[in-house]
ZASEDREN-775505 format. One record per residue (C-alpha): residue in three letters; x, y, z. Coordinates in steps of 0.5 Angstrom, whole numbers, m for minus. Example, Ala and Ser with C-alpha at 12.3 -4.5 7.8 and 13.67 -1.06 7.14 Angstrom:
2
  type     xx     yy     zz
   ALA     25     m9     16
   SER     27     m2     14
This chain:
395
  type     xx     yy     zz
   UNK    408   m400    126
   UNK    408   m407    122
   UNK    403   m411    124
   UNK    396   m410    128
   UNK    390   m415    129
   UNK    384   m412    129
   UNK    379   m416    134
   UNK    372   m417    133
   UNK    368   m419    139
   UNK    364   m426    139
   UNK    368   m429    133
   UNK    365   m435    131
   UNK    368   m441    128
   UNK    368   m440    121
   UNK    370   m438    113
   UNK    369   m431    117
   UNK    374   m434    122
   UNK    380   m435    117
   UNK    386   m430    116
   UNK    385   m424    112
   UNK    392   m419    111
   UNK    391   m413    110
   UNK    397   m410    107
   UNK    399   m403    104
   UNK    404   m397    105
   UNK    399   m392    108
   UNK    397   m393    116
   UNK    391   m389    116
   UNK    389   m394    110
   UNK    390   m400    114
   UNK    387   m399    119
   UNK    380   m396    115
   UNK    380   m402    110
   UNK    381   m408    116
   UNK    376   m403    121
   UNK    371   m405    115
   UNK    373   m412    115
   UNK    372   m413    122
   UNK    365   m412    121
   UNK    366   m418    118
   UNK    371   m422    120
   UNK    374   m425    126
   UNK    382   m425    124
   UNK    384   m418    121
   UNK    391   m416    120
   UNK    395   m411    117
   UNK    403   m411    115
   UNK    405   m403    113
   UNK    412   m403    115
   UNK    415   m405    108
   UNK    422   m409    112
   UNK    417   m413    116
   UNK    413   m416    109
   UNK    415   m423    109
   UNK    415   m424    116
   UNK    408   m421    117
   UNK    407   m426    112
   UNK    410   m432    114
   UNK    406   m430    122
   UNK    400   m429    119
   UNK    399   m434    114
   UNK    393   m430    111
   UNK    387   m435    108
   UNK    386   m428    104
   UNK    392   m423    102
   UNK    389   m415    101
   UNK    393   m411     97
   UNK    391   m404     99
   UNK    396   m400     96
   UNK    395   m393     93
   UNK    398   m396     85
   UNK    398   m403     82
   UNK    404   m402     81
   UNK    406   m401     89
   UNK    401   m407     90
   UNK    405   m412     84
   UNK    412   m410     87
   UNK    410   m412     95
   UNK    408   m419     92
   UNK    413   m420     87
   UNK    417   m418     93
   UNK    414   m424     97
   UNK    415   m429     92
   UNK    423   m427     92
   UNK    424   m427     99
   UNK    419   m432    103
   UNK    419   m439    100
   UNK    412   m440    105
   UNK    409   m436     99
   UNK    409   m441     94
   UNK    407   m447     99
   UNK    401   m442    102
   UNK    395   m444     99
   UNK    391   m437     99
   UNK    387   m431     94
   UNK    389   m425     93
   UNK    385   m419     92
   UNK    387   m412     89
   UNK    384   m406     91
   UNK    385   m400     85
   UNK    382   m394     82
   UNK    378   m392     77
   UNK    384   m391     71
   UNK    387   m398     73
   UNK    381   m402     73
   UNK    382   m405     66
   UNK    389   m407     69
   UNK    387   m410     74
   UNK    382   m414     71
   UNK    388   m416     66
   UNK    391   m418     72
   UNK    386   m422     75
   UNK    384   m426     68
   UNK    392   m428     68
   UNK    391   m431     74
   UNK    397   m425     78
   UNK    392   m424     83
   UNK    384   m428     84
   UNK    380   m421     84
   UNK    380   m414     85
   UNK    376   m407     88
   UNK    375   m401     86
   UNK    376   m397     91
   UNK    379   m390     90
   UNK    378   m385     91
   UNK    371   m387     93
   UNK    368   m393     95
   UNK    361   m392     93
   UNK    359   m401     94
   UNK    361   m400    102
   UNK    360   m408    102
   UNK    364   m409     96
   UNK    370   m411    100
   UNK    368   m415    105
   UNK    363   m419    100
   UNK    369   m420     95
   UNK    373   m423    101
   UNK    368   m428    103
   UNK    368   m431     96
   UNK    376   m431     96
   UNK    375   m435    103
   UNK    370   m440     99
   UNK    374   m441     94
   UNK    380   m442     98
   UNK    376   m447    102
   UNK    373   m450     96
   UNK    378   m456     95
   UNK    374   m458     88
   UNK    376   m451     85
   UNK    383   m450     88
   UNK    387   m452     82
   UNK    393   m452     86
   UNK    390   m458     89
   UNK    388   m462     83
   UNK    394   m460     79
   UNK    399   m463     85
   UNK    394   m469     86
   UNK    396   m471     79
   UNK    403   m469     79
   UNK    404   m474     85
   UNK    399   m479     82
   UNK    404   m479     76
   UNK    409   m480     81
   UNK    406   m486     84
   UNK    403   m489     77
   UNK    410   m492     76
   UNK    411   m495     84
   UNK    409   m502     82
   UNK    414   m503     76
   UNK    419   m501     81
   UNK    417   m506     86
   UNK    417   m511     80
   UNK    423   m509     78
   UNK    426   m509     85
   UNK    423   m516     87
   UNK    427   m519     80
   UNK    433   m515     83
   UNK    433   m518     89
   UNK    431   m525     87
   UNK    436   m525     80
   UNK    442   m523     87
   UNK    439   m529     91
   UNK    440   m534     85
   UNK    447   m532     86
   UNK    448   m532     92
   UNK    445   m540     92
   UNK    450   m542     86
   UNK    456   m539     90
   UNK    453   m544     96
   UNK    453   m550     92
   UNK    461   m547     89
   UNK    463   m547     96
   UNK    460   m554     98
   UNK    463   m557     92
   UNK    470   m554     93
   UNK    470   m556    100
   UNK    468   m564     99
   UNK    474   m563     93
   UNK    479   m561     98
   UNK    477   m565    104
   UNK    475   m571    101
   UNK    471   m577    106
   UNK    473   m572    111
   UNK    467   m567    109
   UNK    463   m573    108
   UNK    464   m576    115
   UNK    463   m570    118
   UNK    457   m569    115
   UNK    454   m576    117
   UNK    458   m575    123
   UNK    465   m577    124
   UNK    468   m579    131
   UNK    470   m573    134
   UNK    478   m575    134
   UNK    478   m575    126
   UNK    483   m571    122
   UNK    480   m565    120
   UNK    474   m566    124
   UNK    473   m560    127
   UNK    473   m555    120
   UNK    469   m560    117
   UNK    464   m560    122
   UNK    463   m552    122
   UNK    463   m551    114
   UNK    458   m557    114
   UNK    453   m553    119
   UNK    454   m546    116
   UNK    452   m548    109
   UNK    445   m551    111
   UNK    444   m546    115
   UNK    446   m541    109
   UNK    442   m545    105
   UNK    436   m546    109
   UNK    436   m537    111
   UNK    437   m538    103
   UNK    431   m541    103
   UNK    427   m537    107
   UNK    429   m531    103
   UNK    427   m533     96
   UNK    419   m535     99
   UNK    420   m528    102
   UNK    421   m525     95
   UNK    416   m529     92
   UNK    410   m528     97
   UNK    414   m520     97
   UNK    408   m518     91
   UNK    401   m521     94
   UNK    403   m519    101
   UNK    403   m512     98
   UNK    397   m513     93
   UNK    391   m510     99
   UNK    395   m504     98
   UNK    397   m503     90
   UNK    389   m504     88
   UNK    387   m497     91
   UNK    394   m495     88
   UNK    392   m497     82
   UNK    385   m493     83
   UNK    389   m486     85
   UNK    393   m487     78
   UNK    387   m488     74
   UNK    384   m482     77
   UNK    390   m478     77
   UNK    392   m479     69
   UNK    384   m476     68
   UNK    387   m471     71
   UNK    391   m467     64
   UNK    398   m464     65
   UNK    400   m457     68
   UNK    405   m454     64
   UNK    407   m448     66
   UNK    410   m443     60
   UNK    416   m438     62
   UNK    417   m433     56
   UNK    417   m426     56
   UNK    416   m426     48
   UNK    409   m425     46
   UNK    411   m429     39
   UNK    414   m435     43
   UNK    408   m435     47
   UNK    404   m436     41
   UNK    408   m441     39
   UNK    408   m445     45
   UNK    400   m444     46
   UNK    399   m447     39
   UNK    403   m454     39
   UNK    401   m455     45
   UNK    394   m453     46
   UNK    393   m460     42
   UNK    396   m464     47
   UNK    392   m465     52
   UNK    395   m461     57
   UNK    392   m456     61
   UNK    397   m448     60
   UNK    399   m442     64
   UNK    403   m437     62
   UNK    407   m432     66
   UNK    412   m427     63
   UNK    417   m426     67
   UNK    421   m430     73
   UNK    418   m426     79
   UNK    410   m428     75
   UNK    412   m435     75
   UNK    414   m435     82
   UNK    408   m432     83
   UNK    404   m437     79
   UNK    407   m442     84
   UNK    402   m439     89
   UNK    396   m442     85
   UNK    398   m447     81
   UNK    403   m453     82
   UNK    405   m455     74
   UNK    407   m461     73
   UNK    412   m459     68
   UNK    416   m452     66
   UNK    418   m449     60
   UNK    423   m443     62
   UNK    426   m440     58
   UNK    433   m437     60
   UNK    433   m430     58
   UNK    429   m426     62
   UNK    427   m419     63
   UNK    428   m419     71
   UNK    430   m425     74
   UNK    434   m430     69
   UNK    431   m436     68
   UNK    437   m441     72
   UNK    437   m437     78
   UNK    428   m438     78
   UNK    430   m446     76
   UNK    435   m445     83
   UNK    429   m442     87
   UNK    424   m446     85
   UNK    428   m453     87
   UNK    429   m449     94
   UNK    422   m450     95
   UNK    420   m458     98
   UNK    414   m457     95
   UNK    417   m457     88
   UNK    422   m461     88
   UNK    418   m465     83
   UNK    416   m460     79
   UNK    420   m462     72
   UNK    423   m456     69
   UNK    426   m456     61
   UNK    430   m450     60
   UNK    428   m446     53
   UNK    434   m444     50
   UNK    437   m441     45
   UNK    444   m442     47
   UNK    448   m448     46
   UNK    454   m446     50
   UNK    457   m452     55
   UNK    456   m447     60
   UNK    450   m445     60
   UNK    447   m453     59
   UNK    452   m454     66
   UNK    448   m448     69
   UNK    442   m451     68
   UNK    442   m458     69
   UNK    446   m455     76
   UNK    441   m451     78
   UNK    436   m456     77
   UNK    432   m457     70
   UNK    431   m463     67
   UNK    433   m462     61
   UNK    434   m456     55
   UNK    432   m455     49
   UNK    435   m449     43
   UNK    430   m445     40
   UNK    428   m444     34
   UNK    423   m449     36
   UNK    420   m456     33
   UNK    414   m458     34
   UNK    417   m466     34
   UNK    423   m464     39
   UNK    419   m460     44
   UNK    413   m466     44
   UNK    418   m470     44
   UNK    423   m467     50
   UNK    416   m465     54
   UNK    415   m473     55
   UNK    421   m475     55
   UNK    422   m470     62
   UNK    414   m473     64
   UNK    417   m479     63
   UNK    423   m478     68
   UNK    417   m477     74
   UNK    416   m485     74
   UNK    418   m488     82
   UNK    424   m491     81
   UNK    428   m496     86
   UNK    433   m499     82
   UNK    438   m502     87
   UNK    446   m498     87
């Protein structure tokens, strides 16, 4: 069996209405924990067939994902798991909650306060709080539906509003583009007319005033006349397009400008990747001053995970990694849509062309060689938010 919907009889639409997940290694566990959420719940599912993980997942779609497995560490495996192999995962706004025992309670909330997984139960080898579970469930739903806490949501709305701050100097830029190319355009015109009445002479005149049809060169002349007023009046017409191009655009910019404002009062999210607690430290203490707002993950199957909760407007990845090499999550990362515009600076202590390649390759904005100064960091983190204005430069 992989996966089961547990029914409940006169489900209402609500929170209570919303997928829950329940997923765990033991069939007689699942059928146990989702039969209690059922009393509550109207769509209670379970996935116990390892091979089927991702797929029960991506089926699924559950608001809520319960971790029912016998050991934190099964539970931390079957959602790194999900992370390396279900791009859904990472797009997929959703809480999870971990059921452990007495002895990993204290891991469990280590894991919680680090933002891993959003809550946890203490459910074996007894449950003593019958109603733990469900209520737990039902404030994880709340909070998932709750766009004002969903930190997801706001950080993508800054990054994507950052994104947008630059659209109105690329129109600008664009609009003197297109108006620099017409005034080129207007003085080969002109060249082309003055070459022409050089060579034809009085012909060109008469045609211009026009010359009896008999006459030398009548025809030709005639043709070039039509074709440079007709040119120069098109001219014309494009160059006011241009001009009034802006102010037709101005009833849409002033909320754009509205958004961008709201945005930049939203602080950056910078993702740390860096399994050394010391480099950690560090990075916490010369950017804890700037104004961004900072999430650590320690491995490349937790930043991947992290990904689920929050959308960073930048990454600082370090390359050496105790599971998943730092070039290989950059790949994976930019293999999701949505963070395609995540920026992401390699953190390196190697200087190898190689290695600088592969990155870049792989999708990173940019490198930097430890050991670290505080003046290069700041400096390659703004030059990298930076490269995140609209741009529309003309090829």
């Amino acid at each position: 069996m992989s996966s089961v919907k547990i029914s409940r009889k006169d489900a209402g639409v609500s929170l209570k209405d919303s997928p829950v997940l329940v997923a765990t290694d033991v069939v007689a566990d699942a059928y146990v924990i989702a039969d209690k959420l059922n009393e509550e719940f109207g769509s209670v599912f379970t996935s116990t067939d390892q091979e089927q993980a991702v797929a029960d997942f991506e089926k699924h779609r559950p608001s809520v994902l319960v971790l029912a497995f016998d050991s934190l560490e099964k539970s931390e495996r079957y959602y790194l798991g999900l992370y390396r192999l279900s791009t859904l995962a990472s797009t997929l706004q959703h809480r999870t909650v971990v059921l452990c025992n007495r002895d990993e309670m204290r891991r469990a909330y280590e894991f919680c306060k680090r933002g891993y997984f959003d809550d946890y139960v203490v459910y074996w080898p007894l449950n003593f709080d019958a109603q733990r579970l469900p209520m737990t469930v039902l404030r994880a739903l709340r909070e998932r539906y709750d766009a004002g806490k969903d930190a997801a949501m706001v950080s993508r709305f800054s990054t994507q509003g950052r994104l947008l701050s630059g659209l109105e100097g690329a129109i600008d830029r664009q609009t003197e583009w297109g108006r620099q190319r017409l005034k080129i355009a207007g003085r080969s015109l002109r060249r082309m007319e003055a070459e022409t009445r050089k060579i034809f002479g009085e012909t060109f005149e008469g045609a211009a005033h026009g010359m009896p049809k008999g006459s030398f060169g009548h025809w030709g002349c005639r043709e070039i006349v039509r074709l440079v007023h007709s040119s120069a009046a098109a001219l014309q017409s494009l160059q006011q397009w241009v001009d009034d191009f802006k102010n037709n655009l101005e009833p849409q910019l002033t909320p754009l400008r509205t958004l961008c404002t709201l945005a930049e009062s939203v602080p950056p999210l910078l993702l740390v990747v860096d399994d050394d607690n010391f480099q950690r430290e560090l990075l916490k203490g010369i950017l804890e001053d700037t104004g961004f707002d900072l999430v650590f993950a320690s491995s490349g199957n937790e930043a991947l995970a992290v990904l689920g909760k929050y959308h960073p407007a930048l990454i600082l990845m370090d390359i050496h990694l105790p599971d998943i090499d730092g070039v290989e999550v950059t790949r994976r990362i930019k293999s999701i849509d949505a963070f395609a515009d995540v920026r992401i600076l390699m953190v390196t202590s190697q200087r190898d062309k190689d290695t600088v390649l592969e990155s870049l390759k792989a999708g990173a904005t940019d490198f930097i060689v430890k050991p670290l100064n505080r003046e290069a960091l700041l400096a390659k983190i703004d030059k990298s938010l930076g490269s995140t204005a609209v741009t529309l430069e003309p090829k």
